[in-house]
N, C-alpha and C positions, 0 to 999 in steps of 0.2 A: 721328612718330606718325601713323598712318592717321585718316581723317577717316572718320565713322560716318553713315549713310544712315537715314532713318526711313521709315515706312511710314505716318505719321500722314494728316490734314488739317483743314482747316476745312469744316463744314458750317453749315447755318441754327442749330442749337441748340450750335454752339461747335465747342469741339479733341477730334476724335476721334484719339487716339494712335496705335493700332495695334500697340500695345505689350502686352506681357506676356512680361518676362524670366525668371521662375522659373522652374524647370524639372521635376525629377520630382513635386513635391509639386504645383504646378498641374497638371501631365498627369495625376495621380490625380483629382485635384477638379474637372477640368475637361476633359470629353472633347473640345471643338473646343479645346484650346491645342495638341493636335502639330498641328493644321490650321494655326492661326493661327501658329504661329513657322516653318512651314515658307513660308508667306507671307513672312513679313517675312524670314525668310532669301533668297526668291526677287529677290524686290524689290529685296534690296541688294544679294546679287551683279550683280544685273545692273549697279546703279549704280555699285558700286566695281570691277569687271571693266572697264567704260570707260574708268572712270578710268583701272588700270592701264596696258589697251592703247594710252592717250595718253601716257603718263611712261615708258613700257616699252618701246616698239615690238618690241624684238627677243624679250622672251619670248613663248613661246610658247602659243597658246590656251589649251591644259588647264593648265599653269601658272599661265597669268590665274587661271582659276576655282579653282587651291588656292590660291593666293594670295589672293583674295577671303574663299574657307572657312577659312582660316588667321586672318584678319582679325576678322571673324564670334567667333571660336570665344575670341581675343583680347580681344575687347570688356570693355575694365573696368567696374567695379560703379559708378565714377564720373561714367559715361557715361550713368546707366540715372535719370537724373532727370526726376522726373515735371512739372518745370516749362518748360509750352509758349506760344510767343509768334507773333505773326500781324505782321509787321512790312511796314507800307506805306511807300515810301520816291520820292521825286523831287528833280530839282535841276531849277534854273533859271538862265538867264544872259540879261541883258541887254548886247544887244553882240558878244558869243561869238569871242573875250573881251572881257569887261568885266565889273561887277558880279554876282556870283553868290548862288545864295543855295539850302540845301539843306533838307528836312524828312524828318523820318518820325516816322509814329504807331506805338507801341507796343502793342498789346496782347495781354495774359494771359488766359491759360485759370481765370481767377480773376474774371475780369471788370473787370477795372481797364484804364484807360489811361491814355497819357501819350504827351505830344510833344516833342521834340525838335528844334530848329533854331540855324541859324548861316547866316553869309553872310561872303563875301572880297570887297574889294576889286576885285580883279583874278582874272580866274577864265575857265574854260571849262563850257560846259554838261555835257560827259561827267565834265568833274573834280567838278563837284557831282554828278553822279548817283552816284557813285564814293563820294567824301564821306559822303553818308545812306547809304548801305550802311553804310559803314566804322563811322561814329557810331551808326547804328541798332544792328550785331551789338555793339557796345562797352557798350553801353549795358544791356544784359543778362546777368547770370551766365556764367560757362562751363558746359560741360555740357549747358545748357539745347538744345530742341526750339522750332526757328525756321524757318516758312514765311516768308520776305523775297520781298516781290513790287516786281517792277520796270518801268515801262516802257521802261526803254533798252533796247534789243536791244544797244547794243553790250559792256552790261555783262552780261546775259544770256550771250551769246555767247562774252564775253570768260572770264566764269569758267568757264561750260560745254564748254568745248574750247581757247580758244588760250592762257590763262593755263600749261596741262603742258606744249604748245608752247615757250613762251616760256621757261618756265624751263626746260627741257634743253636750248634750245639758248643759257642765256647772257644773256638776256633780250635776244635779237634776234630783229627778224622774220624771216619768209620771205626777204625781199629784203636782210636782212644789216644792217637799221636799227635803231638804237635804239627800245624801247616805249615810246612814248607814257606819261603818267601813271604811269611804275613804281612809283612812291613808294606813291602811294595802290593800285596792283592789289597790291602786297604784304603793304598794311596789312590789307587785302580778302583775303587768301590767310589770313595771319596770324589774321585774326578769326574768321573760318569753321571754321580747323582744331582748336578748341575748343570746336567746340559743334555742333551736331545741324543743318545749314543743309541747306532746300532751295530754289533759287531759282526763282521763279517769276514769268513774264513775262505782263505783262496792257495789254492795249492800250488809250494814254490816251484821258484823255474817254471814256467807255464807258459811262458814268452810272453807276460803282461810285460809292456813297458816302465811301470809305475812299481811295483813289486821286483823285477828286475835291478833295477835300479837303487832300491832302496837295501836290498840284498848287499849291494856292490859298497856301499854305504857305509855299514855295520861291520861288513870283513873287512874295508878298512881303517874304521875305528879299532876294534881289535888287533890289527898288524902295531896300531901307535901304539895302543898301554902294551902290546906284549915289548916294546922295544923301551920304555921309560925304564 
């Protein structure tokens, strides 16, 4: 099943969707919706057109792009859920490895929040960043509209291009080695491809509130397993 692109985000007064799936009966009632769905079709081929030419290689350009419009045009009704979440997520290790400990804050276009954490004994800093990904998207409905903001680059990067790598060739690197952390990049593959994910990288300490916080979180989940 193809994974779906949103055109939303978070602004100062909340989740702006970018959404509006009905079709002829909104384009009579509403003269900017062929603007606006021609948007969000823009936006998402472009994003699932990447994707393809990462999992694809060999098809060919305009191919990509019906493939993409093929995708689009596929989109179930189960997909078109109006419930969106702002997921901030960090891990922590002390040691590296050694005690770990992960968090993410939840929150709804409803205005509600909620937190989330755990910690391992034995652990590695990227395996908890991985972790609150994994447990943050779990943690919420399928279907749903999820901005998940991270500061790993390596998870950033890791879903953003070398995860389609990875898996066509086998889940081996470039140089012919086993992935790192596969367990949890698969649960992370797995949780995304049900629900509406865009990731988003935000550089720690930055004085976001919400990243801050979540920071504070993780280290001290980490300070518990290191003490069990």
């Amino acid at each position: 099943m193809p994974k779906y692109y949103g055109s939303g985000g978070w602004n100062r007064s909340g989740w702006n969707s970018g959404r509006n799936y009905n079709s002829s009966q909104n384009s009579s009632q509403n003269p900017s919706y062929s603007r606006q769905n021609d948007t969000q079709y823009t936006q998402y081929a472009r994003q699932r057109t990447a994707e393809i030419r990462q999992s694809q290689p060999s098809m060919r350009g305009p191919d990509q792009v019906r493939q993409a419009a093929n995708d689009w045009r596929q989109t179930p009704s189960e997909y078109r859920s109006q419930k969106q979440y702002q997921i901030y997520t960090d891990g922590s290790c002390i040691g590296n490895p050694g005690g770990g400990g992960w968090g993410a804050i939840i929150r709804s276009n409803d205005k509600s929040e909620r937190i989330i954490q755990g910690n391992e004994q034995q652990s590695t800093n990227n395996r908890m960043e991985l972790e609150a990904c994994v447990q943050g998207l779990r943690s919420v409905e399928p279907h749903s509209h999820v901005e998940l903001s991270t500061d790993s680059e390596y998870v950033q990067k890791g879903i953003s291009g070398w995860i389609n790598k990875w898996k066509s060739n086998g889940w081996k690197t470039y140089s012919g080695g086993d992935v790192l952390n596969r367990d949890l990049w698969e649960s992370l593959d797995e949780a995304r491809s049900s629900r509406d994910v865009t990731f988003k990288h935000v550089r720690g300490h930055n004085g976001d509130e919400y990243n801050e916080k979540v920071d504070r979180i993780a280290n001290e989940q980490a300070k518990l397993a290191r003490r069990k």
